[in-house]
MINULO-772789 format. One record per residue (C-alpha): y negated, x, z negated; residue number from 1; residue in one letter. Coordinates in pm, 1 decimal, decimal comma. Layout:
BEGIN
ATOM:py:px:pz:num:residuo
ATOM:Y:X:Z:NUM:a;
...
# end
This chain:
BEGIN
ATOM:py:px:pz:num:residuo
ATOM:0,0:0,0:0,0:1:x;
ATOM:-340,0:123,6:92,4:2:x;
ATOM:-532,7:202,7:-200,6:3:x;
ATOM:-836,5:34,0:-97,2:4:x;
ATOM:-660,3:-320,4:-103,2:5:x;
ATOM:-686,6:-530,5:-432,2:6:x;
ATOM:-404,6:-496,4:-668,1:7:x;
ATOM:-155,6:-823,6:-672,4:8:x;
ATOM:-331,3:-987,2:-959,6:9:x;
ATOM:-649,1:-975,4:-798,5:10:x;
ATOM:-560,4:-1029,8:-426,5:11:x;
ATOM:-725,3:-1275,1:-259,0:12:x;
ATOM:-832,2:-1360,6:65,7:13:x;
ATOM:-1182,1:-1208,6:136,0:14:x;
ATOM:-1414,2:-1471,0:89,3:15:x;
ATOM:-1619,8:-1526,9:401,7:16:x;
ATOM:-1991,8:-1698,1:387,3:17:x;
ATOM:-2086,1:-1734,2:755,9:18:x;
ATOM:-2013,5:-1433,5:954,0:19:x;
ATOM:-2068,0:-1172,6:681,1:20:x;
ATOM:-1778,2:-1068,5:450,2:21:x;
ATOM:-1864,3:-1103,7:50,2:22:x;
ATOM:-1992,0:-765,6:-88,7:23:x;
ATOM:-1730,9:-707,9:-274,9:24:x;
ATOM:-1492,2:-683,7:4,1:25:x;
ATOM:-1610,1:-341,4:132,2:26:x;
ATOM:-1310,4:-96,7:205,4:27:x;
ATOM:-1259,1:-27,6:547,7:28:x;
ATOM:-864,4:-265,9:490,3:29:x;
ATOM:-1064,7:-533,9:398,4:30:x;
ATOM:-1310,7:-478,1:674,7:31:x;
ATOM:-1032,7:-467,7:912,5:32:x;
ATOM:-891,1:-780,5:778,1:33:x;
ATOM:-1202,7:-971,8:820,5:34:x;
ATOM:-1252,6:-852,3:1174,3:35:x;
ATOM:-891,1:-956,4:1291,1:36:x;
ATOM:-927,2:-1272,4:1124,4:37:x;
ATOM:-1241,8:-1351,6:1279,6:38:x;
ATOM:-1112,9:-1270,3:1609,8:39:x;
ATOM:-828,1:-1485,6:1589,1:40:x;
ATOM:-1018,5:-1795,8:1472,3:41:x;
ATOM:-1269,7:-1699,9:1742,0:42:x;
ATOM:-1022,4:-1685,2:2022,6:43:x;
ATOM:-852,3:-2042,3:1885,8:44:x;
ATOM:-1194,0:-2242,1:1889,1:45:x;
ATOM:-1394,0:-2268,3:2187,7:46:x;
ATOM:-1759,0:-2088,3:2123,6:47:x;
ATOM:-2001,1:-2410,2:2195,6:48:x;
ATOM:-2350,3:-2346,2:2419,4:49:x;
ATOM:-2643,2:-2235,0:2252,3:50:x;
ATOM:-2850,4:-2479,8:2362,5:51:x;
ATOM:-2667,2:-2788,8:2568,0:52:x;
ATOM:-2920,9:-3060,6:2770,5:53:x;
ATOM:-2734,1:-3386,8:2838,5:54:x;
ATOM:-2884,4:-3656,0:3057,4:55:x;
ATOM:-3244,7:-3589,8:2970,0:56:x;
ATOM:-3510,6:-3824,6:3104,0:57:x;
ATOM:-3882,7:-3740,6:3110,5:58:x;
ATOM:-4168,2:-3938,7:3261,6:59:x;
ATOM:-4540,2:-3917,3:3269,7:60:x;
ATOM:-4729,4:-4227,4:3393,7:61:x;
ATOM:-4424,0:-4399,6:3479,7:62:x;
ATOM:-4356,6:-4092,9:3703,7:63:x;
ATOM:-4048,0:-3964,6:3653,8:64:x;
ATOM:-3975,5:-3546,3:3570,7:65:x;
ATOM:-3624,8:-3537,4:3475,2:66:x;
ATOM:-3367,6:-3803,9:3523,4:67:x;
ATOM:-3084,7:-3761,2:3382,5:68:x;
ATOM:-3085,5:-3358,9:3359,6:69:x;
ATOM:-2846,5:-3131,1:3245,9:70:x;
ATOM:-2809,8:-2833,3:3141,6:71:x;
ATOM:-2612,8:-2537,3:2931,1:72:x;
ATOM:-2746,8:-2170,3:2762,4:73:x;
ATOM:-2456,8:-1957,1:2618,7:74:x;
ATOM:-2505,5:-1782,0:2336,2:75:x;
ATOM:-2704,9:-1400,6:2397,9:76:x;
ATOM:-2825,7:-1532,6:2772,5:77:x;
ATOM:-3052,2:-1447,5:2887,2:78:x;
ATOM:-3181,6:-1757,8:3108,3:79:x;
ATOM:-3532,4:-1746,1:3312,4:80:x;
ATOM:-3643,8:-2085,8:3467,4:81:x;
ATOM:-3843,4:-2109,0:3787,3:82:x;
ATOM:-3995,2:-2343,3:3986,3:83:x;
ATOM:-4284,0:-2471,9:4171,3:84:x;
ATOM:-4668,1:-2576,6:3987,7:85:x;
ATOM:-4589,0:-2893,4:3789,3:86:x;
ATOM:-4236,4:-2935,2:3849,3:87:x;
ATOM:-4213,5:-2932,1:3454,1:88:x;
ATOM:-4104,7:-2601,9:3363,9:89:x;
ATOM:-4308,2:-2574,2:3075,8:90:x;
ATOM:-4240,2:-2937,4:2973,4:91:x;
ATOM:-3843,5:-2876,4:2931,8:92:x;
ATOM:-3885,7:-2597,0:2734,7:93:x;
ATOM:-4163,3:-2769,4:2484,3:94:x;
ATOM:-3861,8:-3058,6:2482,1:95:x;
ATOM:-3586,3:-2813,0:2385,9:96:x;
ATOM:-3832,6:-2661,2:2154,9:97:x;
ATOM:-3910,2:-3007,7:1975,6:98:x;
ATOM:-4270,9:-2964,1:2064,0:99:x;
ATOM:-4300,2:-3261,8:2278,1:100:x;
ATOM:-4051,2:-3572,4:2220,4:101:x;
ATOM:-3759,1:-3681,5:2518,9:102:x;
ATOM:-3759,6:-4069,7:2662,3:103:x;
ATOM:-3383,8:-3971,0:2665,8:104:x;
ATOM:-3090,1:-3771,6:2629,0:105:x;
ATOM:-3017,7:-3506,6:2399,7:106:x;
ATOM:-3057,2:-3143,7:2340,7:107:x;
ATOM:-2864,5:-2958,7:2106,0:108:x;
ATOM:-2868,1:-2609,0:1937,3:109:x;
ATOM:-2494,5:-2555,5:1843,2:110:x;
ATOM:-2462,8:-2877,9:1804,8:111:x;
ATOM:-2803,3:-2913,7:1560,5:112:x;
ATOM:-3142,8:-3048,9:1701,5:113:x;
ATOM:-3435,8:-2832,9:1717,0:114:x;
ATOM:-3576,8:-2881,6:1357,2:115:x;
ATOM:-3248,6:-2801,0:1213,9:116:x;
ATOM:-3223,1:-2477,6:1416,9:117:x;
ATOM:-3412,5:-2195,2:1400,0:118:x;
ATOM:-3611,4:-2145,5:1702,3:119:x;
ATOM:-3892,0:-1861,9:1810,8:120:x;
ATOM:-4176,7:-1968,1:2025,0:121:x;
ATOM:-4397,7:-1702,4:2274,6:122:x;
ATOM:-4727,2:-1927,8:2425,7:123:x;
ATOM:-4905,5:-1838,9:2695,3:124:x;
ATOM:-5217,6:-1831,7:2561,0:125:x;
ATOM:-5212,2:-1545,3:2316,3:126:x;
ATOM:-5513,7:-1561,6:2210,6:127:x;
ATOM:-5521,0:-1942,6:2064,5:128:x;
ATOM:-5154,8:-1875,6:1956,9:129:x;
ATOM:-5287,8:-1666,2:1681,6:130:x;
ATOM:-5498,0:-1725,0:1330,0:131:x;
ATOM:-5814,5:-1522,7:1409,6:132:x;
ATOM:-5920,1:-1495,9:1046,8:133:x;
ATOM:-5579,4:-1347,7:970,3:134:x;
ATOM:-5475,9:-938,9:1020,1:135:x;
ATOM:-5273,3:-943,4:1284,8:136:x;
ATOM:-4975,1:-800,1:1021,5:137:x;
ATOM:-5018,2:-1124,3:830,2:138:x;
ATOM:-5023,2:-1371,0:1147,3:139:x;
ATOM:-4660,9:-1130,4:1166,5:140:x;
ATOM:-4531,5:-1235,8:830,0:141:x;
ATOM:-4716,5:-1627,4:856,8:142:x;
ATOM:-4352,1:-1750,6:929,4:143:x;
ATOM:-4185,0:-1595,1:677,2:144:x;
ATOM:-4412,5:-1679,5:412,6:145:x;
ATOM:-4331,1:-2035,5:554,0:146:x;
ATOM:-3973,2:-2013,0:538,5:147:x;
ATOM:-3978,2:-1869,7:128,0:148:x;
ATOM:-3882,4:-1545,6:221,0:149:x;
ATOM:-3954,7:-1294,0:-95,9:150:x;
ATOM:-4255,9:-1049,9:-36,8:151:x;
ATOM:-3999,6:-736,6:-20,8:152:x;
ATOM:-3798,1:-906,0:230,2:153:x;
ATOM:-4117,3:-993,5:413,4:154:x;
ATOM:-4205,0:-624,5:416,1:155:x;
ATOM:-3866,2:-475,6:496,9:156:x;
ATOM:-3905,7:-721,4:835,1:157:x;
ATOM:-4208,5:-634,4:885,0:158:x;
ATOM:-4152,6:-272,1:916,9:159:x;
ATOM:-3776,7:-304,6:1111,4:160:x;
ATOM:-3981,2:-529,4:1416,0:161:x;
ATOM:-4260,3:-226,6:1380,5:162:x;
ATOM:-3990,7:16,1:1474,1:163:x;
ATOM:-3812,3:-242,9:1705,4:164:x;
ATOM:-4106,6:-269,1:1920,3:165:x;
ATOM:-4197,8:94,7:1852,9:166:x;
ATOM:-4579,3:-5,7:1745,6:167:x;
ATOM:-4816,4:236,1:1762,7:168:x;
ATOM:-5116,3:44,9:1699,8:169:x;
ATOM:-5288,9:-94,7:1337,3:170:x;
ATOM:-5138,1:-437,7:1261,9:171:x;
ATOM:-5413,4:-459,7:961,4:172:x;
ATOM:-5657,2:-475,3:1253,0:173:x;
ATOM:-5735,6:-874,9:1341,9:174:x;
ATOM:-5631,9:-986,7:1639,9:175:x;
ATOM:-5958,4:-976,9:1830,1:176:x;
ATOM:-5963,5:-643,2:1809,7:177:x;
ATOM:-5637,2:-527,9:1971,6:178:x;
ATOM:-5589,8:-555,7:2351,2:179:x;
ATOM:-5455,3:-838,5:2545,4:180:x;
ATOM:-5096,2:-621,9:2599,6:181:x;
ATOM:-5122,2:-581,3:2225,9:182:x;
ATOM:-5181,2:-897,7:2095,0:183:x;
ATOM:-4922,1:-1072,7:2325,6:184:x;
ATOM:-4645,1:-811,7:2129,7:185:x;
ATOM:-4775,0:-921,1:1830,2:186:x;
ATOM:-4699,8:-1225,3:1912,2:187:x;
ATOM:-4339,1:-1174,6:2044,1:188:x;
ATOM:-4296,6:-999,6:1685,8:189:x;
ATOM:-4437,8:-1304,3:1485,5:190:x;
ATOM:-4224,1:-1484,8:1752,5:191:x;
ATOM:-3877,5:-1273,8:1632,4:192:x;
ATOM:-3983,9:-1276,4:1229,4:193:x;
ATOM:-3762,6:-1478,8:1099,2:194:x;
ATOM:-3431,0:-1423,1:1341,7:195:x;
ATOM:-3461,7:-1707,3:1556,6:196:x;
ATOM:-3133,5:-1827,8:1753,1:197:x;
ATOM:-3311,4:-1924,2:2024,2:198:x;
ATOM:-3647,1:-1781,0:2148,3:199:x;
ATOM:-3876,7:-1991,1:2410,1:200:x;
ATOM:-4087,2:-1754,4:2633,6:201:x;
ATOM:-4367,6:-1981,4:2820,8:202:x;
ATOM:-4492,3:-1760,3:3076,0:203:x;
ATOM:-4541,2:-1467,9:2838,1:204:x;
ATOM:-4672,9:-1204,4:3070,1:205:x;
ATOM:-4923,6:-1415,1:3287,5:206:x;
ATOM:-5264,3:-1324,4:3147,8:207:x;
ATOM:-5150,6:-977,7:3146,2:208:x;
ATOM:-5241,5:-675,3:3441,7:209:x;
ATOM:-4936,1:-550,1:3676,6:210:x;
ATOM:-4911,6:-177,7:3443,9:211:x;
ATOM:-4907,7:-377,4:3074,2:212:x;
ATOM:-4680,2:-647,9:3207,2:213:x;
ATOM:-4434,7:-376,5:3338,3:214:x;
ATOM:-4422,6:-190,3:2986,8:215:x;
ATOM:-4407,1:-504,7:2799,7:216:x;
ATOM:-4136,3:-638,5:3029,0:217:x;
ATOM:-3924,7:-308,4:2974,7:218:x;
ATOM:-3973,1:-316,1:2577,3:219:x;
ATOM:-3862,5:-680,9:2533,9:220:x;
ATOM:-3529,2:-662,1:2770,3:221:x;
ATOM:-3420,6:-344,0:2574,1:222:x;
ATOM:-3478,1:-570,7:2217,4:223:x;
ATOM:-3342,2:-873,9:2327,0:224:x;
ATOM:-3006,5:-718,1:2447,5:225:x;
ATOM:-3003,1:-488,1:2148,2:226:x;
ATOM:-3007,6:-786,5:1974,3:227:x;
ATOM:-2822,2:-1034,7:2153,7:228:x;
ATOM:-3097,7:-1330,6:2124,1:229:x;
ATOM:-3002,9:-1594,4:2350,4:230:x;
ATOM:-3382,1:-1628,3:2542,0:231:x;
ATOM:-3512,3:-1892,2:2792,9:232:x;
ATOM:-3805,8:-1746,9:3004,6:233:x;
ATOM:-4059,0:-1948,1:3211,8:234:x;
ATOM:-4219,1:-1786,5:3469,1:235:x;
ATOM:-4399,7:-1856,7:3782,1:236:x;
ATOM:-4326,7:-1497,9:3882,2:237:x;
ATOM:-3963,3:-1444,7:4071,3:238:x;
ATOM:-3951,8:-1068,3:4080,9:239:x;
ATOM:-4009,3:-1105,1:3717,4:240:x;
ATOM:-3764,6:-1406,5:3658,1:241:x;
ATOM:-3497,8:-1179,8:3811,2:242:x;
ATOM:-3607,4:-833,5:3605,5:243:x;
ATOM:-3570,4:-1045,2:3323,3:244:x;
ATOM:-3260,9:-1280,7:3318,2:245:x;
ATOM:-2891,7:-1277,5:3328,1:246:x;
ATOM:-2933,3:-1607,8:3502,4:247:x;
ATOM:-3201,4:-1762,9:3686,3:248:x;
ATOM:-3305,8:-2184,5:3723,1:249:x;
ATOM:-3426,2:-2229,3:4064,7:250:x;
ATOM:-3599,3:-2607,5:3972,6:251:x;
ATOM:-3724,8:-2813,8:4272,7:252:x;
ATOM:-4007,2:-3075,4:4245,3:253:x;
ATOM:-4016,8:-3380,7:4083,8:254:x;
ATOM:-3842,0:-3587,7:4006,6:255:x;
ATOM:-3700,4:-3240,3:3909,6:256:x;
ATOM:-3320,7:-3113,7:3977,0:257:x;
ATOM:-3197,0:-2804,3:3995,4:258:x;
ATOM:-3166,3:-2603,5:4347,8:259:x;
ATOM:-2985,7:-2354,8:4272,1:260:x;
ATOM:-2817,2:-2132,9:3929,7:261:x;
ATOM:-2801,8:-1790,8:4043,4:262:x;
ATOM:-2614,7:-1540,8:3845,1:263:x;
ATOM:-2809,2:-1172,4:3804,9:264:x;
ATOM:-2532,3:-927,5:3759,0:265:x;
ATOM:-2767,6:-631,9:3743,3:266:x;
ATOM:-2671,7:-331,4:3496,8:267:x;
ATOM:-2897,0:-330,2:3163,1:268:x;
ATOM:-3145,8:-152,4:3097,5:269:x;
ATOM:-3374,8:-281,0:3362,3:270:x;
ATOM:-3638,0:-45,8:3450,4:271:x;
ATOM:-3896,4:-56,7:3732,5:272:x;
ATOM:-3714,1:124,7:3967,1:273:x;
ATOM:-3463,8:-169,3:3945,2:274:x;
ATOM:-3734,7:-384,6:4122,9:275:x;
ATOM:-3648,0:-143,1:4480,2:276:x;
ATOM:-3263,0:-119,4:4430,2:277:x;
ATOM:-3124,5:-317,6:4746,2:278:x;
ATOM:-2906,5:-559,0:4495,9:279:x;
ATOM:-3215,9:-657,4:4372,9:280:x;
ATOM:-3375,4:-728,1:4707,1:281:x;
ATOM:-3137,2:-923,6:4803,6:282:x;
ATOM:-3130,5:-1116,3:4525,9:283:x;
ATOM:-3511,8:-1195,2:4561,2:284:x;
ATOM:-3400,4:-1248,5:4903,1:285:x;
ATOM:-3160,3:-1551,3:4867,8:286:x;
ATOM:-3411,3:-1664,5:4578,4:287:x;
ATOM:-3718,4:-1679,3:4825,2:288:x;
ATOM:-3456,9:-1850,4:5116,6:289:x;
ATOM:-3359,3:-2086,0:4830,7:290:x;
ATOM:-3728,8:-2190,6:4712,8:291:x;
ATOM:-3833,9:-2189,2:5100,7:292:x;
ATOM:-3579,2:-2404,4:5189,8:293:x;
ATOM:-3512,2:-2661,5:4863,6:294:x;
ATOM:-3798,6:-2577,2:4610,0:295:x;
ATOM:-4142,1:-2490,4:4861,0:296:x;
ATOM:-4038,9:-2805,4:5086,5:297:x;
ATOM:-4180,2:-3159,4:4978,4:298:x;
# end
């Protein structure tokens, strides 16, 4: 018997809370034991979607967006959505979210709606998105003050996203005072405070220039995957959507259906020399034949 393993009078089977083994289960045997078991109860129950869309309806002025939409995320996908101006991009997202209510259907997070999940958010706007009377450190740690998170757990965060992100600039500086490239990280950060299972990226990188949006771009594709945070992207941008995404949306116009799911089976990391490699191209190639021919056309 390994000596690691608990004697027969105090053998048990290591208790389990979520995905973590108990503390006091720490010997390599009992690490191994956890691991097979939670392989074999992996393997014997199917993994549900991260987020699944069934039948969602949507109108605006009696104008129908979605009708009867649907529409799965697996868990760690990366997922960008694009489509043409006003085809409601935005508006599923802010759905999923819980921002903005359905007229029908359901969306699910693991089976859980969006207020029992825990969701992160990325707007547009950054610079409404944030408090401006607060540092932009303590718009960082607003959500986990929310949440009831002690201060040194707040702290420890804090300074594991700083070296995530690898931030070089003052967070005790207010947001006004940090550039647009800056602030928009910031808010990715506040975004990713508090672990989110699924993070909603609305355009992110639109009010940013070409050389900021390419750095930022690179920096949040290495984190994500690092981390394995199942994402949804909107973008208006389809070099972008691609860069981004394990799988790309192609949404038509309204009432809106989907054109076309297109699978990106590009190597990680992506990189901006990735944008010229011919798989790429011709990706963006049957993309732009795709939105010419179902998405562009009314």
């Amino acid at each position: 018997m390994c000596p690691c393993w608990p004697t027969s009078s105090s053998r048990t089977s290591p208790r389990r809370t979520g995905r973590t083994c108990s503390a006091s289960w720490t010997s390599p045997c009992a690490r191994a034991w956890c691991a097979r078991t939670s392989i074999s109860r992996a393997s014997s129950v199917p993994s549900r979607p991260a987020l699944s869309v069934r039948g969602l309806q949507k109108a605006f002025g009696g104008q129908p967006v979605y009708s009867g939409f649907d529409l799965d995320v697996r868990q760690g996908e990366i997922l960008a959505i694009f489509g043409p101006n006003g085809c409601g991009k935005s508006t599923l997202i802010n759905m999923a979210a819980g921002l903005m209510p359905v007229d029908g259907g359901t969306i699910l997070f693991d089976g859980r709606t969006a207020r029992e999940a825990g969701i992160g958010y990325v707007f547009q706007n950054y610079r409404e998105a944030s408090f401006p009377w607060m540092t932009t450190a303590d718009n960082i740690r607003y959500p986990m003050r929310r949440k009831g998170m002690a201060r040194r757990d707040i702290e420890a965060r804090l300074d594991h996203l700083k070296a995530e992100f690898r931030v070089r600039f003052d967070l005790n500086r207010y947001p006004y005072e940090l550039s647009g490239g800056q602030q928009q990280l910031a808010s990715i950060m506040r975004a990713l405070a508090v672990q989110p299972e699924v993070l909603f990226l609305d355009e992110p990188f639109s009010a940013l220039d070409y050389e900021t949006t390419l750095s930022l771009r690179t920096l949040l594709q290495e984190v994500l995957k690092r981390l394995s945070i199942t994402t949804i992207l909107v973008s208006h941008d389809l070099e972008e959507s691609i860069a981004l995404a394990d799988r790309v949306l192609m949404l038509t116009r309204r009432p809106t259906t989907i054109a076309d799911d297109m699978p990106v089976p590009l190597p990680w990391p992506r990189t901006p020399d990735t944008l010229s490699d011919p798989a790429f191209v011709a990706l963006k190639k049957r993309a732009l034949d795709v939105f010419t021919a179902s998405v562009a056309v009314a």
